[in-house]
C-alpha positions as CSV (number, residue, x, y, z in Angstrom):
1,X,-221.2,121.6,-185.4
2,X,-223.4,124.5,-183.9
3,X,-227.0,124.3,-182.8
4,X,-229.1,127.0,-181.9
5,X,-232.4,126.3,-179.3
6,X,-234.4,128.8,-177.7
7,X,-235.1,129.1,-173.9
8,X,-238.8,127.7,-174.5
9,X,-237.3,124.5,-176.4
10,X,-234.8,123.6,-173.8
11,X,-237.7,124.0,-170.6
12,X,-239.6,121.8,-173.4
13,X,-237.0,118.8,-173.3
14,X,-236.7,119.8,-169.5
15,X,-239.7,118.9,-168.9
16,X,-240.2,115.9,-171.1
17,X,-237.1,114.6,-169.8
18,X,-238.9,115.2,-166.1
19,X,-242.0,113.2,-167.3
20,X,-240.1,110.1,-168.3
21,X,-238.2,110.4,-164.9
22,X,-240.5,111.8,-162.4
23,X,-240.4,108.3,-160.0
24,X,-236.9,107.9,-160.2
25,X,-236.6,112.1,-159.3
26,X,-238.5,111.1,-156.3
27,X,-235.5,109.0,-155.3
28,X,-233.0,112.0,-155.8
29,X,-234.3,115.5,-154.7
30,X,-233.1,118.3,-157.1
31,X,-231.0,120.9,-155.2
32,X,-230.1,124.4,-156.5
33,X,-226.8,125.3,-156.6
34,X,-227.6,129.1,-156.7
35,X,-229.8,129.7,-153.3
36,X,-228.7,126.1,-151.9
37,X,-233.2,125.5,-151.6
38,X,-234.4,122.1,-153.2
39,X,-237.5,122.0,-155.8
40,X,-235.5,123.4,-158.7
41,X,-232.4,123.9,-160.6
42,X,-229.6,126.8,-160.7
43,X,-230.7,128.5,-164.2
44,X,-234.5,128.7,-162.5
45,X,-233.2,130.4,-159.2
46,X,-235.6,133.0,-158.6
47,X,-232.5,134.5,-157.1
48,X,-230.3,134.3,-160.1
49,X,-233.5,135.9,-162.2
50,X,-233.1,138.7,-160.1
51,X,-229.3,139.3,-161.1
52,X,-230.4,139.2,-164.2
53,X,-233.2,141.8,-164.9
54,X,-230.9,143.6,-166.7
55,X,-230.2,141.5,-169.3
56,X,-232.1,142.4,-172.6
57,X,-231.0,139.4,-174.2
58,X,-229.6,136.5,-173.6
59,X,-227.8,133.8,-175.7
60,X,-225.3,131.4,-175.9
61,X,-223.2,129.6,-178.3
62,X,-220.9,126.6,-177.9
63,X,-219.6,124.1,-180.7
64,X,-219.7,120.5,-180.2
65,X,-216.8,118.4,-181.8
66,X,-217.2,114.2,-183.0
67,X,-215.5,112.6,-180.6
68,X,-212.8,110.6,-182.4
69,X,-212.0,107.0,-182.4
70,X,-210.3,106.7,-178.4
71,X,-213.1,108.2,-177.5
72,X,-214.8,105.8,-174.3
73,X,-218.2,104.5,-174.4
74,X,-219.4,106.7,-172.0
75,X,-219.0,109.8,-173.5
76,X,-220.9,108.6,-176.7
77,X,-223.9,108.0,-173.9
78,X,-223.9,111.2,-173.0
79,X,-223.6,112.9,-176.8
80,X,-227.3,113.8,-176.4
81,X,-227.1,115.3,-173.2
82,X,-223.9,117.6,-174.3
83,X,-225.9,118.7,-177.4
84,X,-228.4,120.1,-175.6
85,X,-226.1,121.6,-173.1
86,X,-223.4,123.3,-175.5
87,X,-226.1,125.1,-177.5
88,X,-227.3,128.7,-177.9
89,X,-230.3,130.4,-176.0
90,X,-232.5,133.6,-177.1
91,X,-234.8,135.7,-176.5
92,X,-238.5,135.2,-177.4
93,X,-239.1,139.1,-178.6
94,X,-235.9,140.1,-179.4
95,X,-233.1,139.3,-182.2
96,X,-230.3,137.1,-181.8
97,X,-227.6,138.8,-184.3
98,X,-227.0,141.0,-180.3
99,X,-223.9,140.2,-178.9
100,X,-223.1,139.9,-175.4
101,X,-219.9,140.7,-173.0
102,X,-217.4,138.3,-172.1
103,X,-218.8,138.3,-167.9
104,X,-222.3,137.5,-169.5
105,X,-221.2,134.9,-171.6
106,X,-219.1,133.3,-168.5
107,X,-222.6,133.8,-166.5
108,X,-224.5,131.7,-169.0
109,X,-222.0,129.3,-169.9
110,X,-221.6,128.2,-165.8
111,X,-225.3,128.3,-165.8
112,X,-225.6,126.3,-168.5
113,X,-222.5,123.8,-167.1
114,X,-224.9,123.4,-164.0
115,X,-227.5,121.9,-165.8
116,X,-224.9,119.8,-167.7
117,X,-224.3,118.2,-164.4
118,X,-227.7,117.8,-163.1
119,X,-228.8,116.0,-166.6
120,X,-225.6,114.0,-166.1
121,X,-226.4,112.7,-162.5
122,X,-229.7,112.2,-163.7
123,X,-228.5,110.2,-166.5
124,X,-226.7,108.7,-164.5
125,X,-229.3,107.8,-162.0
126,X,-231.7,106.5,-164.7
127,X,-228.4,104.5,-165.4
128,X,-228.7,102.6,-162.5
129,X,-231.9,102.3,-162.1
130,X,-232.5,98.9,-164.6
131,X,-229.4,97.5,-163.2
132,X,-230.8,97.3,-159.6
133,X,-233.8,96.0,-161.1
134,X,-232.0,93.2,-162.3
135,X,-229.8,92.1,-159.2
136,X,-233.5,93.0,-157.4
137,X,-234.9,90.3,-159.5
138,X,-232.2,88.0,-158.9
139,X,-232.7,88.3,-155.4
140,X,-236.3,87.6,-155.7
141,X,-235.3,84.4,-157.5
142,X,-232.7,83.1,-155.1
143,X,-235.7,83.9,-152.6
144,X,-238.0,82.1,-154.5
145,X,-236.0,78.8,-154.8
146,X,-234.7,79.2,-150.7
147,X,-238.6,79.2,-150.1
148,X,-239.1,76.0,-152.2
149,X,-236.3,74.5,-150.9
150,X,-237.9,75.4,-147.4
151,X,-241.5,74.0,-148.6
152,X,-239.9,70.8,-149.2
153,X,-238.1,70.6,-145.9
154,X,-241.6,71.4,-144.2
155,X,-243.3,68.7,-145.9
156,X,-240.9,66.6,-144.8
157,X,-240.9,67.6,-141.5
158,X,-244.4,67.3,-141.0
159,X,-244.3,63.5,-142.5
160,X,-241.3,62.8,-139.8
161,X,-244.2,64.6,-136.8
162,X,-246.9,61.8,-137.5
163,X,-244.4,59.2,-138.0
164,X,-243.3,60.6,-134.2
165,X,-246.8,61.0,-133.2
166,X,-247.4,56.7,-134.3
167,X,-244.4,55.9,-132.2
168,X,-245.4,58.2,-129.5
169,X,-248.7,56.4,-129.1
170,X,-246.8,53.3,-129.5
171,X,-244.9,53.7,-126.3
172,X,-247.8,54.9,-124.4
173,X,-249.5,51.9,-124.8
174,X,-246.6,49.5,-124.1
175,X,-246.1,51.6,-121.0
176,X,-250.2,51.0,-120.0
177,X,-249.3,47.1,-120.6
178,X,-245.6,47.4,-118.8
179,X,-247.4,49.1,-115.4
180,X,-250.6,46.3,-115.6
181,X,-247.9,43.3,-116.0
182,X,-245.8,44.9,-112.9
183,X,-249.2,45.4,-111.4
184,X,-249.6,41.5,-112.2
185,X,-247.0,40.2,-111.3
186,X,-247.1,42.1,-107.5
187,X,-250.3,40.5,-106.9
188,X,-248.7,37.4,-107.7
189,X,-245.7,37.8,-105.7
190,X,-248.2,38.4,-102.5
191,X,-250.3,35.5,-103.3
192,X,-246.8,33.9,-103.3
193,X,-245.7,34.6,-100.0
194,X,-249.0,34.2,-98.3
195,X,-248.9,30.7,-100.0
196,X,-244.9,30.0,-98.5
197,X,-246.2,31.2,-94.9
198,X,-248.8,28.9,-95.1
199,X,-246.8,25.8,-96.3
200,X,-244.8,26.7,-93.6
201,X,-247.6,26.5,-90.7
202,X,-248.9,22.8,-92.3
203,X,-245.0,21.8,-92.0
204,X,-245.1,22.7,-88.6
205,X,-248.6,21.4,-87.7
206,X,-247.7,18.0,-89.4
207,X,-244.2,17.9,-87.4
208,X,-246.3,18.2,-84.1
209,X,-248.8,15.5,-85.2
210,X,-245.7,13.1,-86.3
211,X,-243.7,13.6,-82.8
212,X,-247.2,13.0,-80.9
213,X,-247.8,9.7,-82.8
214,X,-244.3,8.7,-82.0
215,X,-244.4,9.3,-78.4
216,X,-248.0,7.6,-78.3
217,X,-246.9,4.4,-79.9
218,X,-243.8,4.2,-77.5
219,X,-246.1,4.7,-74.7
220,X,-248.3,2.1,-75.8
221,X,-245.0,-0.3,-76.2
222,X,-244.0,0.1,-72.5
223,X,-247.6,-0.6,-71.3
224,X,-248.4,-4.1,-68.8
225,X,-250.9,-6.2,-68.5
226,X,-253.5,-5.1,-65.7
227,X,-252.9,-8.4,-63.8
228,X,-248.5,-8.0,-64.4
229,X,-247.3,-7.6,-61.0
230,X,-243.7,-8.5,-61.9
231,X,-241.1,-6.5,-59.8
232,X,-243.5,-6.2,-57.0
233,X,-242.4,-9.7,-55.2
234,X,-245.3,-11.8,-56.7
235,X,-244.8,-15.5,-58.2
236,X,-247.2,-14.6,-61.3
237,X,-248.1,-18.5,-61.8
238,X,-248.7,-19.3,-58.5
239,X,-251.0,-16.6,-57.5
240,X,-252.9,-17.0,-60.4
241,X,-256.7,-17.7,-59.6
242,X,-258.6,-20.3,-61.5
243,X,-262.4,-19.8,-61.4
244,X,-264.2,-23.3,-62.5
245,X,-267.8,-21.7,-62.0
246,X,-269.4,-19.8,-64.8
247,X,-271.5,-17.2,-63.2
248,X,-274.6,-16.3,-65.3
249,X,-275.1,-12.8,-65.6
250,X,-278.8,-12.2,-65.0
């Protein structure tokens, strides 16, 4: 099968082909095999125009086969990009019955090769480009349900902080009420021991009082009589005086 396109034709697919793919371009600067500068492509080297001044006309012609049954999925991807690759290029002013030499030919059919390759990686580029999108938007998902999974543990989290904040002011209190029992009880434990100290002084005032009553009442057993003179060498009946008289007390 042989198609023929004309030089305007293929810088018209070029370009739509650029319109469709001018983001993901962005991604992938174009480099030019001819001059080694980015910004364009080998067959619009400035530098390879110049080679070619020369040339009256220029054309190119190149079959494309059917691929036949083992053929792999991949090349049947790629059919449209080798059709317009593999086909023939003329002049705008002048005829295309003009045949050209074999160097020629070779010139046109590595430039064209070039620009095989660059639609190729671009293909391939545009490729790839929806399967990132889709592990991108898996990742966005497992993202989405790690931050849910997060919202839940922060919700519980906070519920567990005021349930910590009750207890909290729990214990505060019972350690207000701890510190005014201990405060309590000290003031009890002094009142205590002033109280013991001072049993202990009435126990020793009322042991005084008790030996002083003792001695006083054996005292008061070993007393005589005024007129006893027993022990002295005195007959107490005989000496006693007996006084008949009455004396008035005026």
């Amino acid at each position: 099968m042989k198609k023929n396109f004309s030089k305007k034709q293929l810088k018209k697919f070029q370009s739509n082909k650029g319109d469709t793919s001018k983001k993901e371009k962005d991604e992938k600067e174009v480099i030019c095999y001819e001059c080694d500068k980015p910004g364009h492509i080998r067959p619009e080297c400035p530098k390879l125009k110049k080679k070619k001044e020369n040339f009256k006309k220029k054309a190119m012609i190149a079959t494309w086969s059917g691929s036949d049954n083992s053929t792999s999925d991949n090349e049947d991807e790629n059919k449209d990009v080798a059709d317009i690759a593999f086909m023939a290029m003329e002049d705008d002013i002048e005829a295309t019955n003009s045949s050209l030499s074999f160097n020629e030919l070779k010139c046109e059919y590595d430039e064209l090769l070039d620009v095989l390759n660059d639609l190729n990686r671009e293909y391939l580029l545009l490729k790839k480009i929806p399967k990132d999108r889709a592990n991108e938007n898996l990742e966005l998902k497992r993202c989405i349900v790690e931050l849910k999974k997060g919202e839940r543990v922060i919700v519980k989290d906070l519920s567990l902080e005021k349930d910590y904040e009750k207890l909290k002011g729990l214990f505060f209190e019972k350690e207000k009420e701890k510190k005014v029992r201990i405060e309590k009880e000290s003031i009890l434990e002094k009142e205590n021991q002033e109280l013991k100290l001072e049993i202990d002084a009435l126990r020793k005032t009322f042991s005084k009082i008790y030996c002083s009553s003792d001695k006083r009442d054996r005292l008061l057993g070993i007393q005589r009589c005024v007129f006893d003179r027993a022990g002295l060498g005195f007959d107490d009946m005989n000496k006693v005086k007996h006084f008949d008289k009455v004396l008035n007390r005026k």
